[in-house]
Backbone as a ProteinNet text record, in pm:
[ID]
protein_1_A
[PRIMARY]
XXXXXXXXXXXXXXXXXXXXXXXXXXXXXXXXXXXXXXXXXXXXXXXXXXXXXXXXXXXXXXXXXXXXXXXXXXXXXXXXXXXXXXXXXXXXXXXXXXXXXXXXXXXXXXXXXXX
[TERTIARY]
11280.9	11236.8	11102.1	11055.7	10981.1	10835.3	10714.9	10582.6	10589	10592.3	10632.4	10468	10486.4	10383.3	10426.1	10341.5	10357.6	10375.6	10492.8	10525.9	10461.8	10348.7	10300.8	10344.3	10366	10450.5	10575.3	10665.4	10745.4	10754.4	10659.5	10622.1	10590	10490.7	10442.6	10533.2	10617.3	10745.9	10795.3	10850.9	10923.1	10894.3	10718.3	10628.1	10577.3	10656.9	10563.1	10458.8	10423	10238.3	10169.5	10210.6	10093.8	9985.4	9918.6	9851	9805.4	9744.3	9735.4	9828.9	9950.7	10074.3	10119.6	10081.3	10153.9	9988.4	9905.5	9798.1	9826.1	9848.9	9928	10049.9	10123.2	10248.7	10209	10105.8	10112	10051.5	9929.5	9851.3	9985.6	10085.6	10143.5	10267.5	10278.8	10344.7	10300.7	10148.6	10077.7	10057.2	10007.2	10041.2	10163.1	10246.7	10407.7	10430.1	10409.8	10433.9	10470.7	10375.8	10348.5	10463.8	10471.9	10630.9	10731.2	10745.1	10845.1	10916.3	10776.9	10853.4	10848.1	10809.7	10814.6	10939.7	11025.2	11146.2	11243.6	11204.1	11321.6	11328.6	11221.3	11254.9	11321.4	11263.7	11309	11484.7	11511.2	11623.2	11720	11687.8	11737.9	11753.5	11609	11625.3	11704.5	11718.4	11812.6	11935.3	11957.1	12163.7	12144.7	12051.7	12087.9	12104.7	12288	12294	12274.5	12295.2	12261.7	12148.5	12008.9	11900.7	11879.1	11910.7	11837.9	11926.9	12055.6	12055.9	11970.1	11990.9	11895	11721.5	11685.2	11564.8	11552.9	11639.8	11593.5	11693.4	11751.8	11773.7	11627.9	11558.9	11427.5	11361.6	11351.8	11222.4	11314.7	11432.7	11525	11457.9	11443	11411.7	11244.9	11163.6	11018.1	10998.8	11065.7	11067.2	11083.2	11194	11288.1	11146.7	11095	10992.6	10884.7	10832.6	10738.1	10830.8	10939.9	11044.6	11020.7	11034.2	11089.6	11228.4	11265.2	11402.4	11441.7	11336.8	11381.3	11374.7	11225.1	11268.3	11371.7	11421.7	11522.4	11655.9	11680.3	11815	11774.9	11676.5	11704.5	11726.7	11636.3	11689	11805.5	11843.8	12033.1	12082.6	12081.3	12138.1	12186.4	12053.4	12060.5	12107.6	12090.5	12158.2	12320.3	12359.4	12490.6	12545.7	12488.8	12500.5	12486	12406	12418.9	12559.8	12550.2	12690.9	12803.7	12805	12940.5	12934.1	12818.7	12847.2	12814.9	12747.6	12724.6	12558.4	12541.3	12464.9	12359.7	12472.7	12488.9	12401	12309.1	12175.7	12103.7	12120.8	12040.3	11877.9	11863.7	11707	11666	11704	11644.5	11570.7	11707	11700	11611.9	11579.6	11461.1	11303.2	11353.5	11222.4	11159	11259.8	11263.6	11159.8	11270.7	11228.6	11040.7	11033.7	10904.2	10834.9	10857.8	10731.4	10725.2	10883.2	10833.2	10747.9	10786.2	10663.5	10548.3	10485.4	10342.5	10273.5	10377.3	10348.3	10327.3	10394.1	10393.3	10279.4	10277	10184.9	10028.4	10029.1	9902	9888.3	9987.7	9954.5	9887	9945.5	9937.1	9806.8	9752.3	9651.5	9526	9556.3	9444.2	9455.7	9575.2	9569.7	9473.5	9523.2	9453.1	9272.7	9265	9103.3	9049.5	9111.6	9076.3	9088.8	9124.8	9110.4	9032.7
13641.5	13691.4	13627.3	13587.4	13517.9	13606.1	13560.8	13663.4	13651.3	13834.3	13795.6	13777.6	13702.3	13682	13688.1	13799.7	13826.9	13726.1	13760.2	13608.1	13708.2	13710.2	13762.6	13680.6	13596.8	13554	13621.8	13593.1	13684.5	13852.3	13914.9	14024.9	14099.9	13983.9	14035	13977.4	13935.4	13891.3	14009.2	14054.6	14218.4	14283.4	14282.6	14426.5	14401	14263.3	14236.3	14164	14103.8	14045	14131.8	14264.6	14357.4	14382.4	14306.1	14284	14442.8	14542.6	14665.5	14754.8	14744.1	14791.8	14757	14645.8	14567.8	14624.8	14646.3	14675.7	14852.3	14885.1	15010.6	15072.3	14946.9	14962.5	14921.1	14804.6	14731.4	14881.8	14947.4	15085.4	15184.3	15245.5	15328.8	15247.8	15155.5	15108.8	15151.5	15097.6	15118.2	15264	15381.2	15478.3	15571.3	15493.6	15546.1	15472.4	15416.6	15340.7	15465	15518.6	15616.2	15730.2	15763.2	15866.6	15857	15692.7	15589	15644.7	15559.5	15538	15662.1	15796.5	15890.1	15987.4	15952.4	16009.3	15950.8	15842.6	15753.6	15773.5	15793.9	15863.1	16022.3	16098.6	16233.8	16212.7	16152.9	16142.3	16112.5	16031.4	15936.5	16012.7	16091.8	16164.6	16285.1	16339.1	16452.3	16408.1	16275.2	16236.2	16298.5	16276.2	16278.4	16205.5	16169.6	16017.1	16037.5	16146.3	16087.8	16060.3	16197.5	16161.4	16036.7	15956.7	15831.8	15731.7	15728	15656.5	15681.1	15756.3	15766.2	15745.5	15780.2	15707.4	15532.1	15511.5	15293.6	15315.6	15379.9	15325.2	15328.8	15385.5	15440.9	15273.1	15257.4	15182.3	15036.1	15035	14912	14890.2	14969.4	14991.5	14912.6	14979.8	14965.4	14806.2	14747	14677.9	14519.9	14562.5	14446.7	14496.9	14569.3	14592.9	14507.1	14438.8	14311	14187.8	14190.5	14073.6	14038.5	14141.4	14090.5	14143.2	14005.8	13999	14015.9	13969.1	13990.5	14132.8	14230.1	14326.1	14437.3	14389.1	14466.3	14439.1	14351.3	14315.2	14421.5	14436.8	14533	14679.5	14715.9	14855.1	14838.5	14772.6	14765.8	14755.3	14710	14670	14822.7	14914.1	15011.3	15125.9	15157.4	15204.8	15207.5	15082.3	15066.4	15126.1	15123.4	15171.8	15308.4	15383	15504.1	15531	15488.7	15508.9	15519.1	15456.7	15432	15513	15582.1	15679.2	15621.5	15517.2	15463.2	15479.4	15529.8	15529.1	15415.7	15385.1	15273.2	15157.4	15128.1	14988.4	15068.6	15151.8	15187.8	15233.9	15277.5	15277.4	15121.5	15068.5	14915.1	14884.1	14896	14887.7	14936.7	15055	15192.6	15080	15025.5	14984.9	14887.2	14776.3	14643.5	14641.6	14786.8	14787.9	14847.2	15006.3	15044.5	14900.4	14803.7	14710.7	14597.3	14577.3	14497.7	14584.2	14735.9	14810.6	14840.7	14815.4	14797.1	14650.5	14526	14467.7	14410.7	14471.9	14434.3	14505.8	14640.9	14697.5	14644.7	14572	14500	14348.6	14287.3	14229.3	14267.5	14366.4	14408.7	14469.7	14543.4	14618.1	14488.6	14338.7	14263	14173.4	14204.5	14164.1	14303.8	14372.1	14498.3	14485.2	14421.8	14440.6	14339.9	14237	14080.4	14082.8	14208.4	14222.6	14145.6
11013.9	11143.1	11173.7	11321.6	11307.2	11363.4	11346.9	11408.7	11550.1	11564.6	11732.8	11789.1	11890.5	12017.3	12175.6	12171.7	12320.1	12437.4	12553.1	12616.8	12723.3	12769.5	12874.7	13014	13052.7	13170.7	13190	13086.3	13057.6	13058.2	13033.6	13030.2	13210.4	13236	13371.1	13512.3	13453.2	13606.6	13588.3	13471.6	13467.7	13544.4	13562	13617.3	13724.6	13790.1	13921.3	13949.9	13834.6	13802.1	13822.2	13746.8	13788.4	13612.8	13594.1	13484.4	13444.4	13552.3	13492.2	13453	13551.4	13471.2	13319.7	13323.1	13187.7	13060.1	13079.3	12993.4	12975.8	13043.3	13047.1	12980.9	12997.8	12921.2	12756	12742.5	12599.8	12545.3	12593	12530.1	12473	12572.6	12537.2	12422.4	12430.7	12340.6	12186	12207	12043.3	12034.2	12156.7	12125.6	12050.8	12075.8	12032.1	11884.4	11826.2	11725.6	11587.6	11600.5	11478.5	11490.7	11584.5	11664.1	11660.2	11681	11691	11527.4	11490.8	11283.3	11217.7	11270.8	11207.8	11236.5	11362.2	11429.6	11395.3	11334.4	11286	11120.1	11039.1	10930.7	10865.4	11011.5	10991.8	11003	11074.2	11144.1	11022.4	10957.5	10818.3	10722.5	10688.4	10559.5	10583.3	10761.9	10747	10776.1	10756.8	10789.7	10940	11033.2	11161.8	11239	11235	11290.7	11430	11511.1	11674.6	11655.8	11622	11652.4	11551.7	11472.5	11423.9	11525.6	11615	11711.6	11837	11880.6	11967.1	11964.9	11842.7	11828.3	11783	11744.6	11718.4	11890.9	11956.7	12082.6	12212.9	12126.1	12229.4	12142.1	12054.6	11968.5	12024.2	12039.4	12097.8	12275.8	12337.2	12468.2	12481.8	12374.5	12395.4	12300.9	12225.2	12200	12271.5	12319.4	12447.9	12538.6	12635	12751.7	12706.9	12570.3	12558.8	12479.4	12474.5	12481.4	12338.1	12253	12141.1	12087.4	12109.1	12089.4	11940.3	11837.4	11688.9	11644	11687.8	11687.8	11728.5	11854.7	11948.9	11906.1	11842.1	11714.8	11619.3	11574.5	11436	11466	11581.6	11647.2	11669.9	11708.3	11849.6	11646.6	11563.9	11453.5	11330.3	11404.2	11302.6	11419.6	11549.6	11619.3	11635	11594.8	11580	11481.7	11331.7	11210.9	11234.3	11318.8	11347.9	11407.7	11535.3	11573.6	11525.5	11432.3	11331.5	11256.9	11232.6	11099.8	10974.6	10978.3	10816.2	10788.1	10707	10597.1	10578	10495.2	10384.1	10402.7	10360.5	10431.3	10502.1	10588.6	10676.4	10681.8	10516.5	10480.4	10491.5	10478.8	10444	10591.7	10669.1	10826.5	10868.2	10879.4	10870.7	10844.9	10745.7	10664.9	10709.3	10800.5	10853.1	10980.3	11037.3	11202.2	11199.5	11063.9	11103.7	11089.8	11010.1	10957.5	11110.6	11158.7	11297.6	11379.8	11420.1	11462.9	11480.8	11367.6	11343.9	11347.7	11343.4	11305.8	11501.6	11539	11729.7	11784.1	11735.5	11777.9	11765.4	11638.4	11569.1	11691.3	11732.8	11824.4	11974.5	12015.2	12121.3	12117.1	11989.8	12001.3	11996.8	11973.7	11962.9	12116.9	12136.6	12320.2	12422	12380.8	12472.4	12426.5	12299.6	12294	12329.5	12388.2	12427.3	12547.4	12667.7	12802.4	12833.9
[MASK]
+++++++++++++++++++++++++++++++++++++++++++++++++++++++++++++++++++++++++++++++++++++++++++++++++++++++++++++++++++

């Protein structure tokens, strides 16, 4: 998987070129991070496959909204695995996605301080 970097052109045609929307959106992004990976573990350790689909379908959503596509494969990847009912890998998955999480958020949080 490769280190994501923000395609801010990309980012801000989404939103209109509205640069404060999009500084807005990158904040609540890093706000959610910690929620993100902590709803997605509860979810896991209690065998709750909707809520652990529905949560990598939320972390799939906020992921794709700054266009990372490598992360938004591993949500859509373990969402599916929810869906199906399997288990099986799915900590790993769990483990993959929190670390792209933080690891986006760590970008974003050095774009937001470089305003």
């Amino acid at each position: 998987m490769s280190p994501f970097v923000l395609d801010r052109p990309a980012v801000l045609e989404r939103l209109g070129d509205d640069e404060d929307i999009m500084f807005m959106m990158l904040g609540m992004c890093c706000d959610d991070v910690e929620n993100n990976c902590r709803e997605l573990s509860e979810a896991l350790v209690a065998a709750d496959l909707e809520g652990l689909r529905r949560a990598a379908h939320t972390v799939k959503g906020t992921l794709a909204s700054v266009s990372d596509d490598d992360g938004a494969a591993l949500a859509f990847a373990l969402e599916k695995q929810a869906r199906a009912g399997e288990l099986a890998g799915a900590e790993a998955l769990l483990l993959a996605l929190q670390a792209r999480l933080r690891h986006v958020a760590g970008v974003l949080a050095s774009v937001l301080a470089s305003r």
